[in-house]
C-alpha positions in Angstrom: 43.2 -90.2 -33.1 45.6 -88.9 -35.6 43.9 -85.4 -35.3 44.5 -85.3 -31.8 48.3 -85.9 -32.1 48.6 -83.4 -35.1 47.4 -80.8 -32.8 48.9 -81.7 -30.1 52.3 -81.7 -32.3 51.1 -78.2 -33.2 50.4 -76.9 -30.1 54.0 -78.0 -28.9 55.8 -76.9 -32.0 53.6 -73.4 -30.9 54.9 -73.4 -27.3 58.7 -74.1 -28.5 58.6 -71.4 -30.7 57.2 -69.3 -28.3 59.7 -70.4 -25.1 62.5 -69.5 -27.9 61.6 -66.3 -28.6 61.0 -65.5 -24.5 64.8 -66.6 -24.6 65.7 -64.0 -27.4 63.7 -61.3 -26.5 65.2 -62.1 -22.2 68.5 -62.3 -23.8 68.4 -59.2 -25.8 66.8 -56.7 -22.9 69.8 -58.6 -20.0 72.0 -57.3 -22.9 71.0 -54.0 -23.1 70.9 -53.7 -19.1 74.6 -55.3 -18.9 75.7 -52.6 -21.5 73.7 -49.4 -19.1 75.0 -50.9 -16.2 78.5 -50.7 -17.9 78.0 -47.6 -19.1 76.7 -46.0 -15.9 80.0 -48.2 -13.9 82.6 -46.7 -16.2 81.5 -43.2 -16.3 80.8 -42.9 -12.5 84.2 -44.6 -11.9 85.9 -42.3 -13.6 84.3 -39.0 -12.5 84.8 -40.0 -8.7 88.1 -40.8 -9.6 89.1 -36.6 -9.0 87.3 -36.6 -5.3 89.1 -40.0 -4.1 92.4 -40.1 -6.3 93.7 -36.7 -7.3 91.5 -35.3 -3.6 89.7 -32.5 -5.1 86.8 -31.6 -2.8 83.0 -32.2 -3.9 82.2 -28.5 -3.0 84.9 -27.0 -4.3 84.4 -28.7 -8.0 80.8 -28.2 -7.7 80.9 -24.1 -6.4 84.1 -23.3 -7.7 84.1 -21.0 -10.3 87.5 -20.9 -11.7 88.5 -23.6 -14.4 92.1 -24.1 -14.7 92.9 -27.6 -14.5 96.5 -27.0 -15.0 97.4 -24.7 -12.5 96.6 -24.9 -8.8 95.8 -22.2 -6.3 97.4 -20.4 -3.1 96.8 -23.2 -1.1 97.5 -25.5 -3.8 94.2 -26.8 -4.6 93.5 -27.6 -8.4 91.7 -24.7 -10.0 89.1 -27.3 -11.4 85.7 -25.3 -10.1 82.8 -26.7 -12.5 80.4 -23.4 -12.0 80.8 -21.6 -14.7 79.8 -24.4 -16.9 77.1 -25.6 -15.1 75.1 -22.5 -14.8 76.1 -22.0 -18.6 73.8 -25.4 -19.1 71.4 -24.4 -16.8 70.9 -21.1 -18.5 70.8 -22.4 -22.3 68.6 -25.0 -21.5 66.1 -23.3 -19.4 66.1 -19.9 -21.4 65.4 -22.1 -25.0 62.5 -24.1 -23.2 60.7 -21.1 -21.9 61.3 -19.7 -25.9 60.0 -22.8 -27.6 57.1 -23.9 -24.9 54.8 -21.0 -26.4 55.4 -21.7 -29.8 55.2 -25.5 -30.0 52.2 -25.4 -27.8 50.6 -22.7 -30.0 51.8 -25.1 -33.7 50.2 -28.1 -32.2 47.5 -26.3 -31.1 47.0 -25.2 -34.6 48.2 -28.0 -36.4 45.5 -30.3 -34.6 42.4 -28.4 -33.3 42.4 -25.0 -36.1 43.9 -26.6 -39.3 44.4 -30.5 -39.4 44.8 -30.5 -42.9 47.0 -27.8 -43.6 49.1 -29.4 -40.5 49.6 -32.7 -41.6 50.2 -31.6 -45.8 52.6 -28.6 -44.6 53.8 -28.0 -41.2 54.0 -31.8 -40.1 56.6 -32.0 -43.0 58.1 -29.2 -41.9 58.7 -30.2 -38.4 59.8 -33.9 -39.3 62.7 -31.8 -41.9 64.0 -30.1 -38.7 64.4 -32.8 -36.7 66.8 -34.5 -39.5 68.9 -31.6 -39.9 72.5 -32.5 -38.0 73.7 -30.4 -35.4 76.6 -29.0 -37.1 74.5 -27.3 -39.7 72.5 -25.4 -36.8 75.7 -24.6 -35.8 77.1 -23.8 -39.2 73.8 -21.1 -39.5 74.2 -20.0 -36.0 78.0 -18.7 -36.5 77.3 -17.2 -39.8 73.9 -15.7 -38.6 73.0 -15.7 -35.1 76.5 -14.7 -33.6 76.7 -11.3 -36.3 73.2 -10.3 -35.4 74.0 -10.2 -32.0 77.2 -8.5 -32.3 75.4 -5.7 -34.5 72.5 -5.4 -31.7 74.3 -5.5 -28.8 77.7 -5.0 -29.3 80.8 -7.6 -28.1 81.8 -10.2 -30.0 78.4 -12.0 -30.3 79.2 -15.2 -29.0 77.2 -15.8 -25.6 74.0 -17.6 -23.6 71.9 -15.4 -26.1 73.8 -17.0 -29.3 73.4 -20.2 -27.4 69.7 -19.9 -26.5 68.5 -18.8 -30.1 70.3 -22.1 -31.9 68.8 -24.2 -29.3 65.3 -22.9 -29.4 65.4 -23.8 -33.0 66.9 -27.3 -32.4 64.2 -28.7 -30.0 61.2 -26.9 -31.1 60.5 -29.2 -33.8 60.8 -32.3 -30.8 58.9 -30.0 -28.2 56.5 -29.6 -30.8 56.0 -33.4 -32.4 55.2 -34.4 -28.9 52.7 -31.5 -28.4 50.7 -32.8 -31.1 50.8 -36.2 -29.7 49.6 -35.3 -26.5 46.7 -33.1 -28.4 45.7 -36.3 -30.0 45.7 -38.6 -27.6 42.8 -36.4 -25.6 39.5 -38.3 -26.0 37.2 -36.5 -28.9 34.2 -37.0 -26.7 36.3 -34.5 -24.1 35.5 -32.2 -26.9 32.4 -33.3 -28.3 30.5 -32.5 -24.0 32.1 -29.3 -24.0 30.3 -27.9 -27.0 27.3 -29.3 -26.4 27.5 -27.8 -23.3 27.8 -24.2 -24.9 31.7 -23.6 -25.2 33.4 -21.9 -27.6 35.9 -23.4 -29.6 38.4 -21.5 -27.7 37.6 -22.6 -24.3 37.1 -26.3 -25.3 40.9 -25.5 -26.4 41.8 -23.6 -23.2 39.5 -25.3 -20.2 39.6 -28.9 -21.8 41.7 -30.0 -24.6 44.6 -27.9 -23.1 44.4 -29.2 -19.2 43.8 -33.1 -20.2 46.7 -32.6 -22.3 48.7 -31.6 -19.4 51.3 -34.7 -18.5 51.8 -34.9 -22.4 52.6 -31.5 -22.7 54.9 -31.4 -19.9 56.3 -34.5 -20.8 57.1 -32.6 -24.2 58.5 -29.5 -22.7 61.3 -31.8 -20.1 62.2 -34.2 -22.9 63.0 -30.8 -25.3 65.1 -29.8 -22.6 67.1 -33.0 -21.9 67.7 -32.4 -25.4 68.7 -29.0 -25.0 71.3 -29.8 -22.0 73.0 -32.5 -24.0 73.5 -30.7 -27.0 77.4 -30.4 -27.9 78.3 -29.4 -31.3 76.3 -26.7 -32.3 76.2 -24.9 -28.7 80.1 -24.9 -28.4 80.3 -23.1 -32.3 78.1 -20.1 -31.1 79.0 -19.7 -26.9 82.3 -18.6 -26.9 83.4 -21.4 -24.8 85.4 -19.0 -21.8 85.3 -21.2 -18.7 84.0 -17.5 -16.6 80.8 -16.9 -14.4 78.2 -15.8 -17.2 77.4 -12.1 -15.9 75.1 -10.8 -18.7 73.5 -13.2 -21.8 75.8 -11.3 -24.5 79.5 -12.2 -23.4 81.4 -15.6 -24.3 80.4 -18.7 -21.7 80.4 -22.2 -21.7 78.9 -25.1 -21.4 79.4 -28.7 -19.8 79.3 -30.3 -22.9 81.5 -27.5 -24.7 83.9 -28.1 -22.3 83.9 -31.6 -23.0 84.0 -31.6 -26.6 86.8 -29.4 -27.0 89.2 -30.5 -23.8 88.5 -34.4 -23.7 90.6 -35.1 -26.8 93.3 -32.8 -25.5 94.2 -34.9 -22.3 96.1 -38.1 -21.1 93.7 -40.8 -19.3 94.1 -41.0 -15.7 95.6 -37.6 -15.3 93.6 -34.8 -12.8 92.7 -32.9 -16.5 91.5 -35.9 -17.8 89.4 -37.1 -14.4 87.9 -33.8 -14.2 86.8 -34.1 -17.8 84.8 -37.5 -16.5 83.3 -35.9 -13.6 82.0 -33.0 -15.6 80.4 -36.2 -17.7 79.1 -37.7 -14.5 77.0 -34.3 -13.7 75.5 -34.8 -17.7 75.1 -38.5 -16.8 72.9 -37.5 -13.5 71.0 -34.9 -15.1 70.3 -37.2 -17.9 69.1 -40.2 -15.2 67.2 -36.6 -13.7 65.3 -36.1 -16.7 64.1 -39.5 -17.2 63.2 -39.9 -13.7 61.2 -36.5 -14.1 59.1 -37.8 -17.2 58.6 -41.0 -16.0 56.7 -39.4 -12.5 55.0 -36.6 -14.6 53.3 -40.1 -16.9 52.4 -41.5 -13.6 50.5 -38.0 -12.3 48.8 -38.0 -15.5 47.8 -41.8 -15.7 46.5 -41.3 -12.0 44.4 -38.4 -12.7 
């Protein structure tokens, strides 16, 4: 009898311990929504702020391509067109991806199906070290490097996309390339194991198995490294040149949305048409962000499903 009510008291002790930490764990994720929710509210609020306050047009912030937030035109619009910096992100981000794709693919590659060993003792080292160097030193190495080599190439002044591209591709192909090896690892070993017995090579288990049932990971690699890319700040606004223009070429001075953002937001008055604009630039890096996310999250789903 008393063995029976001793359990019994355990068992309930087990189940209040366990409704109390449901209760933490409900109270700690409704916290985290309520502060995204926020987040997402504020930011939003703001940026459509210039459209239904100060009556700038969607299409003319979107495909304008002359930033002057200041001044207004002939018809007196404000000069507040947001092309120039978002093909400046566009460029950078999609120019360093298709640089650092080959190369992380081709270090996992080797760091999990050539040379394991020397992976994990030297390169995986390596790669972790990258990723923990701050942004302001790639942008430290960039100005005092990158930019000069550029200018003694091709001429100008050496700020530019290319400038831009190069410090980038070096920023996100250590995290292109730490999910790479992931995805590498998480392939089955008897995916490797049929395809030798079956008379491949080591490079065709690599290319025809290991490779395609890596896919989703891979990808999933390649659009987080360029989330990355798009959202960088610091180190992109040192080496671009940060003129608000149409980039024509790769070698002349452009800019970015988060350039722009960095170096005007601090410079404005809150609830002002500078400042709102400022916001709604932050609203496109906000939706790109949400676009990114989105795009990993479907590209997991492909690959659970096949």
């Amino acid at each position: 009898m008393e063995e029976t009510q001793s359990k019994f008291m355990q068992k309930s002790s087990k189940r209040k311990i366990e409704q109390f930490g449901r209760t933490i764990s409900f109270i700690c994720i409704a916290f985290i929504v309520l502060i995204v929710l926020s987040i997402l509210y504020f930011v939003i609020s703001k940026g459509v702020s210039t459209f239904t306050t100060d009556g700038v047009s969607v299409i003319d912030f979107l495909f304008g391509d002359i930033w002057r937030p200041g001044e207004v035109g002939e018809n007196g619009e404000p000069l507040v067109g947001a092309l120039p910096m978002i093909l400046g992100s566009f460029f950078v981000t999609l120019l360093s991806a298709l640089l650092a794709t080959p190369f992380s693919i081709a270090a996992a590659i080797y760091m999990v199906e050539i040379s394991p060993k020397a992976g994990k003792k030297i390169l995986q080292p390596v790669i972790e070290l990258l990723v923990g160097i701050p942004s302001v030193v790639y942008g430290f190495i960039g100005l005092t490097v990158v930019v000069p080599f550029i200018r003694s190439i091709f001429g100008g002044t050496g700020f530019g996309i290319l400038s831009a591209t190069i410090v980038l591709f070096v920023m996100i192909l250590p995290t292109v390339t730490s999910m790479a090896v992931d995805a590498l690892k998480s392939v089955p070993r008897h995916y490797r194991e049929a395809s030798l017995a079956m008379g491949g090579t080591r490079w065709q288990t690599i290319y025809k198995v290991v490779l395609r049932a890596a896919t989703p990971g891979l990808l999933t690699a390649v659009v987080f490294g360029m989330a990355r890319a798009f959202g960088e700040a610091l180190a992109v606004q040192m080496v671009i040149g940060n003129a608000a223009m149409v980039p024509t070429d790769l070698i002349t001075p452009a800019s970015t949305l988060t350039s722009i953002l960095t170096m005007s937001m601090g410079n404005t008055v809150m609830g002002t048409l500078e400042n709102n604009v400022l916001w709604s630039l932050a609203t496109i890096l906000l939706v790109m962000a949400l676009f990114f996310n989105i795009l990993t999250r479907w590209i997991g789903k492909k690959g659970a499903m096949k």
